[in-house]
C-alpha positions as protocol buffer text, in pm:
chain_id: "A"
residue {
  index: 1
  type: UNK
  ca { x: -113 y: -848 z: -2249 }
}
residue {
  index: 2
  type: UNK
  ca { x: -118 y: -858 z: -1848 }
}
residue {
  index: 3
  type: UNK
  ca { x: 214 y: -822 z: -1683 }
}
residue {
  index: 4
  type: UNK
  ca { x: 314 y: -990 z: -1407 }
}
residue {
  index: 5
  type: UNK
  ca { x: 600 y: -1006 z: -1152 }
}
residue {
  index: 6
  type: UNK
  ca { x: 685 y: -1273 z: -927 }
}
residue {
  index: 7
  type: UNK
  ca { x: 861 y: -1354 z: -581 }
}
residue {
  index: 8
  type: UNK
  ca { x: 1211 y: -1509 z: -688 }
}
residue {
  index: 9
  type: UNK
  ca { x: 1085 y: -1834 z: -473 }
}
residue {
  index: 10
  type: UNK
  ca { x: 787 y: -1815 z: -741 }
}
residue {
  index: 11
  type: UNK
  ca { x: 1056 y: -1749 z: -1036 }
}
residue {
  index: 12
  type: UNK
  ca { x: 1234 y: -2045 z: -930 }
}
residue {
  index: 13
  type: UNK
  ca { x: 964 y: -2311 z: -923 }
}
residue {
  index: 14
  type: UNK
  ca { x: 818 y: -2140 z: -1277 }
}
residue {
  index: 15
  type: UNK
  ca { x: 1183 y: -2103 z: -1394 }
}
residue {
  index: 16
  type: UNK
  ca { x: 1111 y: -1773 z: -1572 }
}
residue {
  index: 17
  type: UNK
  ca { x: 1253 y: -1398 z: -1474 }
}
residue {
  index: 18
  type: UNK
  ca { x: 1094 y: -1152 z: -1277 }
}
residue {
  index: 19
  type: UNK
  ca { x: 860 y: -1054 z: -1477 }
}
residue {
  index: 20
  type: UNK
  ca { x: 588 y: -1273 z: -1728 }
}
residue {
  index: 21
  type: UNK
  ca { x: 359 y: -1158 z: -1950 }
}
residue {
  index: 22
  type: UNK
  ca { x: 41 y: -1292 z: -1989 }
}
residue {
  index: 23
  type: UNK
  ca { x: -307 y: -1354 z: -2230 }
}
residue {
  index: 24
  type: UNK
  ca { x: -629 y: -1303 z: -2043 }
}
residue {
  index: 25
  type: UNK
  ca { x: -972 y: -1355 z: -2155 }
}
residue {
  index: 26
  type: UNK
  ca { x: -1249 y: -1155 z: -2042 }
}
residue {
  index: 27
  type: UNK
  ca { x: -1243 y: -910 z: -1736 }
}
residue {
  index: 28
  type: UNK
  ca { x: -912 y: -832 z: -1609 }
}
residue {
  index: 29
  type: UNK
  ca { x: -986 y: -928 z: -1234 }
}
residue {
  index: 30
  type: UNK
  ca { x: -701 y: -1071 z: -959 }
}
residue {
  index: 31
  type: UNK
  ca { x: -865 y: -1415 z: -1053 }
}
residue {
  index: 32
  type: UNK
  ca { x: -865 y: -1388 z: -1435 }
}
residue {
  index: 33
  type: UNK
  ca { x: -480 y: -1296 z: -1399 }
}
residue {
  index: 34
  type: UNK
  ca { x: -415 y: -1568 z: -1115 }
}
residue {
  index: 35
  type: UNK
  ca { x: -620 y: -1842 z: -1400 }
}
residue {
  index: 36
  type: UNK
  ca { x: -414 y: -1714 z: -1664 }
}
residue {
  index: 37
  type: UNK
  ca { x: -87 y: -1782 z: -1434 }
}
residue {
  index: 38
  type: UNK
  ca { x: -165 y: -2144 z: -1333 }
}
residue {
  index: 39
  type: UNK
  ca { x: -290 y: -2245 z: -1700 }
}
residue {
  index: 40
  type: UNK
  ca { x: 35 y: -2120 z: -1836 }
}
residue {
  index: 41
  type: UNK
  ca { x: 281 y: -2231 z: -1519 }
}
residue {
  index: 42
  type: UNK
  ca { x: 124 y: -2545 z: -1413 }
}
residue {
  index: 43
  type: UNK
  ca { x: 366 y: -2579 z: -1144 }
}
residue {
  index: 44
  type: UNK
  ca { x: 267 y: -2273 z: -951 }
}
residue {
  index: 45
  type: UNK
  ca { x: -90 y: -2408 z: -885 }
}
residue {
  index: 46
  type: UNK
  ca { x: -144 y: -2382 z: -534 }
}
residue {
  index: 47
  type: UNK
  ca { x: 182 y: -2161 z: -462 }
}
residue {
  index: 48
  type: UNK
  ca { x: -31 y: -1843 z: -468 }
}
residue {
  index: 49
  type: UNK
  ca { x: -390 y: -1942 z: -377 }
}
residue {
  index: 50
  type: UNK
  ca { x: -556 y: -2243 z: -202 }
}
residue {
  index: 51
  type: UNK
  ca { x: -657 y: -2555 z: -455 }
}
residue {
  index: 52
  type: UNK
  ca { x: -969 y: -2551 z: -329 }
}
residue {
  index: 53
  type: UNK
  ca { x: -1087 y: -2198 z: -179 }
}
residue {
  index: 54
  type: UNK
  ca { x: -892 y: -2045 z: -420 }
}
residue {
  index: 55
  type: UNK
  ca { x: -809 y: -1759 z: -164 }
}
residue {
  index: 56
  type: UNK
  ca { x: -437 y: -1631 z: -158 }
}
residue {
  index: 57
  type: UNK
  ca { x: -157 y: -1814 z: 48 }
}
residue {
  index: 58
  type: UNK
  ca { x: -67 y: -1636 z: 372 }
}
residue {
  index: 59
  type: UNK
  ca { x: 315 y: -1438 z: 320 }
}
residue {
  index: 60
  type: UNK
  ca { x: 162 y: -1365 z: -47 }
}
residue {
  index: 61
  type: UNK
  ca { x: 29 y: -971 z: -133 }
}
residue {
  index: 62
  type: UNK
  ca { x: -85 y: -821 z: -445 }
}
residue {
  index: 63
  type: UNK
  ca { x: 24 y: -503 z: -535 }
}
residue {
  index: 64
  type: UNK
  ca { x: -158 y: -275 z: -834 }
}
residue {
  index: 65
  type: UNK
  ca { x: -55 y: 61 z: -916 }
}
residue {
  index: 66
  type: UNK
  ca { x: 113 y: 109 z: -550 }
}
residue {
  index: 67
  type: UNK
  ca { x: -169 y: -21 z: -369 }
}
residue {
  index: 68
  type: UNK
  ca { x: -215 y: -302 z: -176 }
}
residue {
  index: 69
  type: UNK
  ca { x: -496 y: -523 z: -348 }
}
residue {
  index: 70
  type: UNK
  ca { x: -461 y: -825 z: -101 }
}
residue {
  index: 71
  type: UNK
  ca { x: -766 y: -797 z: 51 }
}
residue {
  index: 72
  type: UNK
  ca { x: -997 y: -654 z: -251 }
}
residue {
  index: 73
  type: UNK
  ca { x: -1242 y: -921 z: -391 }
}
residue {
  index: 74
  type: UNK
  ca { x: -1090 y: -1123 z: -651 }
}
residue {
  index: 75
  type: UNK
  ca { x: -1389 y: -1065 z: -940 }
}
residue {
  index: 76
  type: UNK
  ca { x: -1331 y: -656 z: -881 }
}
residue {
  index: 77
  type: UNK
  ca { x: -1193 y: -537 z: -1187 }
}
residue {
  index: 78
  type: UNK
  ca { x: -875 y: -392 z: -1227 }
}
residue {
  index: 79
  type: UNK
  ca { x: -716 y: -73 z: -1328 }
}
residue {
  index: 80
  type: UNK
  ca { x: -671 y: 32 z: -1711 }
}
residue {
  index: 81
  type: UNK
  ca { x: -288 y: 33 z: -1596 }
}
residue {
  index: 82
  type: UNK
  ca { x: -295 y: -341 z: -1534 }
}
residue {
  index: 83
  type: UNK
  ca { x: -514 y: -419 z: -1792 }
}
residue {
  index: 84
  type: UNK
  ca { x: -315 y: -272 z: -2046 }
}
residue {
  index: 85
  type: UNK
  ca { x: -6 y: -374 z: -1971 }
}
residue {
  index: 86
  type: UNK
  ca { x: 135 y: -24 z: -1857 }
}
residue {
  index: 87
  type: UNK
  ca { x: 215 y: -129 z: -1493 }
}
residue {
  index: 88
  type: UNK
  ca { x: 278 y: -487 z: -1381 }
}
residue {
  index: 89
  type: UNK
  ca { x: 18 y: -667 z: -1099 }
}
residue {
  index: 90
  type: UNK
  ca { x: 258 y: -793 z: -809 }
}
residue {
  index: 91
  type: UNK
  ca { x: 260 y: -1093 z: -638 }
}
residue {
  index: 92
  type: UNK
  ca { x: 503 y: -993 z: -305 }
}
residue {
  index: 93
  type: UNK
  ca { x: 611 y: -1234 z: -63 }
}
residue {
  index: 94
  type: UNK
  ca { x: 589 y: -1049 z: 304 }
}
residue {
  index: 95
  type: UNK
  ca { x: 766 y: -1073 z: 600 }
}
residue {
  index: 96
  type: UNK
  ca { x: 602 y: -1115 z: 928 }
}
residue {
  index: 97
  type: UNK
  ca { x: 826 y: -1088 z: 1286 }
}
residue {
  index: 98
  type: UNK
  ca { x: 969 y: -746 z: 1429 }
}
């Protein structure tokens, strides 16, 4: 069971909490997890990624463990932590400006 935890503008459209849990098949990669999201919230397809690229909305990030993982390629696989379900993958929304 993947864990996940969403940007309240995210929560809102899904209308779930902060945090989901999730079922994924096969290797636990950014795009298995980001699959498993849009199959099971239909109405977040295309908030976090592109329809058609499929590569992650700018003002997104993905967080794993306390690292940044928005720029890692989506097929590497991720930590034990995530996979079990001991720490939650992130989806942030960032600020840009100064």
């Amino acid at each position: 069971m993947i864990r996940v935890e969403l940007p309240y503008h995210l929560q809102l459209l899904a209308r779930v909490g902060t945090e989901v849990t999730l079922d994924v098949a096969g290797p636990v990669t950014a795009c298995s997890v980001l699959d498993a999201l849009e199959a099971r919230y239909p109405m977040l397809c295309g908030t976090v990624r592109d329809h058609v690229t499929k590569k992650r909305r700018p003002f997104l990030r993905f967080f794993v463990c306390c690292k940044d993982w928005s720029h890692q390629p989506t097929d590497t696989p991720l930590p034990d932590a995530i996979s079990s379900g001991a720490e939650p993958f992130l989806i942030v929304g960032a600020l840009s400006g100064g």
